[in-house]
N, C-alpha and C positions, 0 to 999 in steps of 0.2 A: 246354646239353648238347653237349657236342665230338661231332662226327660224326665222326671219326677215332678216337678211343675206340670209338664206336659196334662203328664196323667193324673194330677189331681183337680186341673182346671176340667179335664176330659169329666172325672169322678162327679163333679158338683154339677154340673149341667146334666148328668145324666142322673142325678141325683131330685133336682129339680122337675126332671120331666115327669119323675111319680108321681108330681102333685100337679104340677101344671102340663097341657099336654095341648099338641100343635103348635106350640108357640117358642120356638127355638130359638128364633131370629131375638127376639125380646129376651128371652134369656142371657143369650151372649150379649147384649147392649147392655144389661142389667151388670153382667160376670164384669165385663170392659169398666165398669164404672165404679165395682168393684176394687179391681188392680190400680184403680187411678186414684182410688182415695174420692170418690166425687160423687157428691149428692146427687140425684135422681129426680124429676119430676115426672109421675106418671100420670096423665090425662086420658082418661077417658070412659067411659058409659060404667055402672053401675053394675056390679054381678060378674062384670068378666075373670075376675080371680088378683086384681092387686093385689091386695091386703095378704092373700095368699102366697102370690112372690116373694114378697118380701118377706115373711115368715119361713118361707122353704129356705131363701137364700141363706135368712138365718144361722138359720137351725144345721145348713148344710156346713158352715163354716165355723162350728158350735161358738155362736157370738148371742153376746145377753140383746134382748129383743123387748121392744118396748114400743106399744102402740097408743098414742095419743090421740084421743077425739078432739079435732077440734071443732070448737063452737062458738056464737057469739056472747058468751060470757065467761071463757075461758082468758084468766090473767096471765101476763109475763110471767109472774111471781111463781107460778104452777109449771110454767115450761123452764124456766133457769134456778129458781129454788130462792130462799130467803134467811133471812138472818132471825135469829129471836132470842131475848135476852134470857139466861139463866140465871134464876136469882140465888142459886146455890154456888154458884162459880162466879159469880158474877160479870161476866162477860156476856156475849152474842155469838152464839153457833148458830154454824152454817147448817139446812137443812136441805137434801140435795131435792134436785125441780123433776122434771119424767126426762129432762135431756139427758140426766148420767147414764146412758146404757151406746152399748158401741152402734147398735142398730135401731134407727128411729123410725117408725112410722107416722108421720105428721097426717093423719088421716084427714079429707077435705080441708084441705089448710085455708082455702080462699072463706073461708064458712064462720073463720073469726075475723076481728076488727085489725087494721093497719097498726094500731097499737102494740098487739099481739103477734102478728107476723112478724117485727119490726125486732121482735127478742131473740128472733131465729139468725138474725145478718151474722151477729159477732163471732159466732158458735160455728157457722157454716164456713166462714171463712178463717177462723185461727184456731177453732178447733177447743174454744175455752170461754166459760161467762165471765161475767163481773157483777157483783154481788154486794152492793155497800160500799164500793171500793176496793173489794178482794177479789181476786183472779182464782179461778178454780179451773183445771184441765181435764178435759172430756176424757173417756178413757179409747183409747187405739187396739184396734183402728175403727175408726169414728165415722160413720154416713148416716146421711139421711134422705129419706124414700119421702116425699111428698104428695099425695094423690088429689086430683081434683076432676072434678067432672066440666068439661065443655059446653055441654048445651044447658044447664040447668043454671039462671041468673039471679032467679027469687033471692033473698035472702043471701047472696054473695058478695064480696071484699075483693073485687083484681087484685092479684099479685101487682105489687110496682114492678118496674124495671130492674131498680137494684136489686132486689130478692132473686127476679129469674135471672137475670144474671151470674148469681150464685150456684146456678143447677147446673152440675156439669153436661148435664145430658136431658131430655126428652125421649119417654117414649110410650108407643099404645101397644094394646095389647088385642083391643080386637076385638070382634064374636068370633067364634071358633066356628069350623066349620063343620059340615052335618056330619063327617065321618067321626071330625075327633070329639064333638059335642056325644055324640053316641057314644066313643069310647070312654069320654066322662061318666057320662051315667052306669056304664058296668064297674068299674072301679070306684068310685063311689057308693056301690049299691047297699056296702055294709057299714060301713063307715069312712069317713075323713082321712086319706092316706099320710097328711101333715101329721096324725097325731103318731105316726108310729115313724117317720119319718128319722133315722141316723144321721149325723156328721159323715161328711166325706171328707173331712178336712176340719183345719182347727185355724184359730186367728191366729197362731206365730206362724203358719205357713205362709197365710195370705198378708202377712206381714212380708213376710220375704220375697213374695209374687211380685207384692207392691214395688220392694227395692229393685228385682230384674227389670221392670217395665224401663226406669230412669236408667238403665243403663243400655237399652236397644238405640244402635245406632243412626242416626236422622242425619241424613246428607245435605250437605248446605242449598243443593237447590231442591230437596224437599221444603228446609225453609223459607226460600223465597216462592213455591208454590203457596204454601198456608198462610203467608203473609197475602199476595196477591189476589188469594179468594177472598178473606178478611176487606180486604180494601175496598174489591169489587159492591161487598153487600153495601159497603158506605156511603159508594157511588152510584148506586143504583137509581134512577130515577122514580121506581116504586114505594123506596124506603125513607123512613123520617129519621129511624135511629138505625144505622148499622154494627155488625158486627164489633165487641168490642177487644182490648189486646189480649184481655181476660179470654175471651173465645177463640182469638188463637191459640194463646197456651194451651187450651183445654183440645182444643183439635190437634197439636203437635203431640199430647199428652194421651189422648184417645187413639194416636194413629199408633203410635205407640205399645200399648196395649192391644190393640186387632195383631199386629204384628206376633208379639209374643204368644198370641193363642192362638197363632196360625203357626207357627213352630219356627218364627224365624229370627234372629238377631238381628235385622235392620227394615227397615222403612220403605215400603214402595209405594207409588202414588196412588190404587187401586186403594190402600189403608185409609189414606186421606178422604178419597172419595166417597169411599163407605160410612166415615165419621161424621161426613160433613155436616150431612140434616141434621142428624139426631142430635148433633153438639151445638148447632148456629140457628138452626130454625124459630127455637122461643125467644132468642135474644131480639132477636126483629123488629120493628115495629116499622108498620107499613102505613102508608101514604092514602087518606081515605076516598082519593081519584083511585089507589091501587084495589080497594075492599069494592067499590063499585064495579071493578072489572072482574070482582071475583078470584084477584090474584090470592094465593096465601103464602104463609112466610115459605114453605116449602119449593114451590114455586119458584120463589124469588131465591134461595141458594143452590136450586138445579139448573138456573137460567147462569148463576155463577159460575157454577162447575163447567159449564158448556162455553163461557165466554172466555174462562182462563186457560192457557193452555199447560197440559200436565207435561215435566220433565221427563226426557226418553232416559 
């Protein structure tokens, strides 16, 4: 384990907390997702400060940043970009879309049409659009932060299945609580901390973070733990759609990562367990005998965790 990694994973959390503050937990699930190369979905209430993570996180690993409103009249065409003819050259240039930047903020994404979400599959998952038939490559390293609000339906677009499947991870953020909401408002008092906000680090590093994580080592029956919880959500009698392989990778690949920011070069089952929700929980879909009882997807991968037994 590089102790310069160490301490520049150390530097960016501690870099984050300027801006966002009580909320650590969500920052390292944010850093973890990070190091995995893995889009993000963030859910939850209005005002609590996304928009602002994802700008600190930014800005902490001086990566180009680009926030997208989405809406319901917002085209494909604007999020992957378009062709148009030059009548001086006589050809069609490419015109790039708001995807070309390494850091995306797909802001309310559920708030445009399935059309529109639908531009987002190919990009999340290889990393590259297609454009008339042309392939263009995102630039590295490439994630994308999704935000959506929970309780509010008006005017809203579910995520399909495939889409959240593509999110390596889930997470909330919260209200803060009365100490550190207080502590907000004094650092805040003069102005916005993001805008004066340094790099703790640069994207060839977390380029490199990236490569350490793929090389911490996972013991064979860690893999047949994370295969066996996987299984379990499939089996469950609350669940219509369980866990897919896609979601174990991403849980071998998240355990992964906790590892390495806990300073260690291998995999213990405690990593897994920490991963599990925040990686399996949106994949779910639950059984609407299960929504009557009140279960939620949450629920339903800690009842896993408890049913699978973890290797000694």
């Amino acid at each position: 384990m590089s102790e310069q990694v160490n301490n520049m994973l150390n530097s960016v959390i501690e870099n984050v907390e300027r801006v966002i503050i009580g909320k650590r937990e969500a920052i390292e699930l944010a850093l973890c997702s990070f190091l995995c190369a893995g889009h993000v979905l963030i859910e939850d209430m209005p005002g609590v400060g996304k928009t602002s993570l994802v700008a600190a996180m930014a800005k902490s690993f001086d990566c180009s940043f680009r926030r997208i409103q989405f809406t319901p009249d917002i085209l494909p065409s604007d999020i992957t970009g378009f062709s148009m003819y030059n009548q001086k050259t006589g050809e069609f240039e490419y015109h790039q879309g708001a995807i070309m930047s390494q850091i995306i903020l797909a802001d309310e994404i559920n708030r445009t049409s399935p059309k529109t979400q639908s531009s987002l599959l190919e990009v999340m998952e290889e990393n590259q659009v297609t454009v008339d038939g042309k392939t263009y490559m995102v630039p590295r390293p490439f994630i994308v932060f999704a935000t959506q609000n929970p309780i509010e339906y008006l005017g809203t677009y579910p995520l399909p299945e495939a889409q959240l499947d593509r999110f390596f991870m889930r997470i909330s953020l919260g209200y803060p609580g009365a100490a550190e909401e207080s502590r907000m408002l004094t650092r805040f008092k003069e102005d916005n901390p993001l805008k004066s906000l340094q790099p703790a680090a640069d994207a060839a590093q977390l380029v490199q973070a990236q490569e350490m994580v793929t090389k911490i080592h996972v013991d064979e029956k860690i893999n047949t733990y994370i295969v066996n919880i996987a299984r379990a959500t499939r089996e469950s009698d609350n669940v219509t759609l369980g866990a897919s392989p896609r979601a174990s990778l991403c849980l071998y690949r998240a355990s992964q990562a906790w590892a390495l920011y806990n300073q260690r070069d291998y995999v213990i089952p405690d990593d897994v367990i920490k991963m599990a929700v925040p990686v399996m929980e949106h994949r779910l879909v639950l059984k609407q005998e299960a929504r009557l009882k009140r279960l939620s997807s949450r629920d339903v991968v800690e009842d896993c965790l408890k049913a699978v037994r973890a290797p000694l």
